[in-house]
BAFI-3210 file (N, C-alpha, C; in Angstrom, 3 decimals, decimal comma, padded with zeros to 6 digits):
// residues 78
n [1|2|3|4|5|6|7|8|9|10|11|12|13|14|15|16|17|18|19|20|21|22|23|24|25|26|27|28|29|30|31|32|33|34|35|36|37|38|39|40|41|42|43|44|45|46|47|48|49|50|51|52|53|54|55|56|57|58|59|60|61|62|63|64|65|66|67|68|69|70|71|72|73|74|75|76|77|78]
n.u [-063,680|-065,316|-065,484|-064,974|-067,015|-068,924|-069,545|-071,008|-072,990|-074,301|-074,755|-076,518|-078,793|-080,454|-082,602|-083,378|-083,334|-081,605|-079,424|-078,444|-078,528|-076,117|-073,951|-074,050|-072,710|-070,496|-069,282|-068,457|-066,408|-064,409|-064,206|-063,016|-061,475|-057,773|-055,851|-052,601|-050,073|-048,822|-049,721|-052,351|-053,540|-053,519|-055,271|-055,935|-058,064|-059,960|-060,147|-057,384|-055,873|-056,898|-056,306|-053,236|-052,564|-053,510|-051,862|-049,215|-048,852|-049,039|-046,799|-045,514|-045,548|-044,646|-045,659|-045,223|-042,615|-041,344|-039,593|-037,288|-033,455|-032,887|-035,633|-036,055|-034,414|-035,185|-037,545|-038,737|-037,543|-038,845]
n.v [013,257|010,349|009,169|005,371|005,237|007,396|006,180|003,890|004,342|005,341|003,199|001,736|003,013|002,543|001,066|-002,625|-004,318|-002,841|-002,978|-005,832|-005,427|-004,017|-005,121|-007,522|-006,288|-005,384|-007,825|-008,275|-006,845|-007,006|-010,126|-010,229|-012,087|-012,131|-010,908|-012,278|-010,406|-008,934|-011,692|-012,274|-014,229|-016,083|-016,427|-016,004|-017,176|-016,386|-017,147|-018,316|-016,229|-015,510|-017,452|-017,815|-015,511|-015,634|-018,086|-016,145|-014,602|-016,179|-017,155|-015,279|-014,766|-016,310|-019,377|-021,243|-023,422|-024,788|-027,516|-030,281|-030,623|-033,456|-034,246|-033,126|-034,313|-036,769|-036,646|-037,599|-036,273|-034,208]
n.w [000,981|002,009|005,306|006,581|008,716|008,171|005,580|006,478|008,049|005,975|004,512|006,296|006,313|003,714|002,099|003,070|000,416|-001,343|000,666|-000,261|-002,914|-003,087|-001,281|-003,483|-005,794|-004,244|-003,330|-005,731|-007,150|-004,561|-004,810|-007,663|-010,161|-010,634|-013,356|-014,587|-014,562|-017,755|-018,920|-020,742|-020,640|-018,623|-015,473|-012,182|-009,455|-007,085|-004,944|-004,607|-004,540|-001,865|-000,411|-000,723|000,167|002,842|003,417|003,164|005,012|007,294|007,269|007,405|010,143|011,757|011,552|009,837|009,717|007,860|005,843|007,238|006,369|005,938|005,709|003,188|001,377|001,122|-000,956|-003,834|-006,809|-009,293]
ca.u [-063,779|-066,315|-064,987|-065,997|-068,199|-070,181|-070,240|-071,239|-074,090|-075,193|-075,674|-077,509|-080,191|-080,403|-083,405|-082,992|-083,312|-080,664|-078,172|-078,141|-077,936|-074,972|-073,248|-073,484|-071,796|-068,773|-068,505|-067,943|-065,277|-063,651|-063,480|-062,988|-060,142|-056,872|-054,884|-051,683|-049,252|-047,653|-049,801|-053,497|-054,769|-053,281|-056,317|-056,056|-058,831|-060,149|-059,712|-056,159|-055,640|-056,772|-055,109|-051,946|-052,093|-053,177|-050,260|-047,931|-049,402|-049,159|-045,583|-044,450|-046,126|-043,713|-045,803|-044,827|-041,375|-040,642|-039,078|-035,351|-032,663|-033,537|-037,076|-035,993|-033,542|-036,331|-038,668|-038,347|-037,351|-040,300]
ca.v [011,811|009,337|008,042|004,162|005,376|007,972|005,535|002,562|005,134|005,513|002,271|001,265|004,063|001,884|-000,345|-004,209|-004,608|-002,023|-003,199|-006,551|-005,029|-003,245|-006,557|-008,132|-005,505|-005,057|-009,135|-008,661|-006,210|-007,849|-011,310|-010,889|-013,011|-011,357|-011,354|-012,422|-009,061|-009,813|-013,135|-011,827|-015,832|-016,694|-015,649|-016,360|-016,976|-015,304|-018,391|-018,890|-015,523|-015,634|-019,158|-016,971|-014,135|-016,490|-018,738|-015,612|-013,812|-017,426|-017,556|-013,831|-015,025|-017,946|-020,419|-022,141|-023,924|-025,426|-028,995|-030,040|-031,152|-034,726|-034,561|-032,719|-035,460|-037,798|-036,004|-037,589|-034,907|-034,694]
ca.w [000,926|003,320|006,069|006,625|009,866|007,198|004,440|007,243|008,499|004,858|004,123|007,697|005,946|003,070|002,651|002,955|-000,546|-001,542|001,086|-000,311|-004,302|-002,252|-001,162|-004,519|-006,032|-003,307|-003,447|-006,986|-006,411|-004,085|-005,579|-008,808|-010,689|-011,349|-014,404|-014,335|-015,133|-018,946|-019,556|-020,231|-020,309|-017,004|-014,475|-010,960|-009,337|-005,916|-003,491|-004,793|-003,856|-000,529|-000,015|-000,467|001,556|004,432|003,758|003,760|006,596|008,328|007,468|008,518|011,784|012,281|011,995|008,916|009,889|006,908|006,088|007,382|004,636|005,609|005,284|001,611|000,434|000,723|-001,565|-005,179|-008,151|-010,518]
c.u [-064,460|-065,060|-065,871|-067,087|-068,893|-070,719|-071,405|-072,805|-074,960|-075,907|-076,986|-078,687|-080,569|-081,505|-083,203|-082,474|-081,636|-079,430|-077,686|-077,674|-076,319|-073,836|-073,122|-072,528|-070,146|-068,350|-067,566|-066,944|-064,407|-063,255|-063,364|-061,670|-059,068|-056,260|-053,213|-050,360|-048,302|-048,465|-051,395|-054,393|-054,738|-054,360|-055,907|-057,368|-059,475|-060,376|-058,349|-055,389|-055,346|-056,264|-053,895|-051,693|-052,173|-052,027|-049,458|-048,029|-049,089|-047,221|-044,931|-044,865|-044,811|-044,589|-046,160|-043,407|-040,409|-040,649|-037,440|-034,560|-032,854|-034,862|-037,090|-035,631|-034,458|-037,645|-038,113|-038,452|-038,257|-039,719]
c.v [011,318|008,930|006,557|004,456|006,282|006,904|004,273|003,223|005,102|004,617|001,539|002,286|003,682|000,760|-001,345|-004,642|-003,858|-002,364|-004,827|-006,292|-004,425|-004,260|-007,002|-007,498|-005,135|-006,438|-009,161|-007,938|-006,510|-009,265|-011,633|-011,301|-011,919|-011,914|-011,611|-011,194|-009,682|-010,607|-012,700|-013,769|-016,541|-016,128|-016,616|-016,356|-016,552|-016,356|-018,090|-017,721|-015,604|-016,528|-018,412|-016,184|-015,010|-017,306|-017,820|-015,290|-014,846|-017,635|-016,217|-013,775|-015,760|-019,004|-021,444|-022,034|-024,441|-026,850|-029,287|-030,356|-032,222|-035,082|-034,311|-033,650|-036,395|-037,874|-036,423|-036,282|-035,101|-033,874]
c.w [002,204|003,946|005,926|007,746|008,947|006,295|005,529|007,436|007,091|004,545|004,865|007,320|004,614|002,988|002,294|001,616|-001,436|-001,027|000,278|-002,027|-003,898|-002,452|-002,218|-005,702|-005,213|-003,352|-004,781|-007,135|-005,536|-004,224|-006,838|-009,660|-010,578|-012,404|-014,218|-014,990|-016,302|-019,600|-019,403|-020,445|-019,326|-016,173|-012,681|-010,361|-007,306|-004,613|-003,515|-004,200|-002,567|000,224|000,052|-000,084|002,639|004,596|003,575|004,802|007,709|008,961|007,994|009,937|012,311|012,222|010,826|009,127|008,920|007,039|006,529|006,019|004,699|005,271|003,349|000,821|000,066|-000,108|-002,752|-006,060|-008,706|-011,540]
res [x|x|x|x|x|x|x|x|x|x|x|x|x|x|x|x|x|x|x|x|x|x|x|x|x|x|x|x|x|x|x|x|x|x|x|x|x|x|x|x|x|x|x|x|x|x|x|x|x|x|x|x|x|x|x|x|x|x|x|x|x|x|x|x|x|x|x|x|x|x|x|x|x|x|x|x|x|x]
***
C-alpha cells in the first residue's frame, strides 16, 4: 500500500491537466451526500455534514457552553 508522501510524489509527476481531472474526482469522493442508514430518501448533504463535525469538534473543545435553565425557560415550546 502507497504511503501519502509516494502517492503525493505521484501526483506532483502528473501533468496540470491530469492533476486537476485528479481533484475533480477526489472532490467528488469526498463530498458526496450521505444516505441516511434505514431511510434511503433522507440524503444529507456535504455542508450539513461538515457543519456537524465542526460543531462537535467545537464542542469536545469546550467551546460550546450551552444555555442556563433561565435562558431555557424562556424559550417558547413549538
Amino acid at each position: 500500500m502507497s504511503t501519502y508522501d509516494e502517492v503525493l510524489a505521484q501526483v506532483q509527476r502528473l501533468t496540470p491537466a491530469e492533476q486537476i481531472r485528479l481533484l475533480e474526482a477526489l472532490k467528488a469522493l469526498v463530498f458526496r451526500p450521505a444516505e441516511v442508514e434505514g431511510d434511503s430518501e433522507e440524503i444529507i448533504p456535504p455542508v450539513e455534514i461538515a457543519e456537524s463535525e465542526a460543531a462537535w469538534l467545537d464542542y469536545q473543545a469546550g467551546g460550546y457552553r450551552g444555555i442556563s435553565s433561565n435562558e431555557l425557560k424562556l424559550k417558547p415550546f413549538c
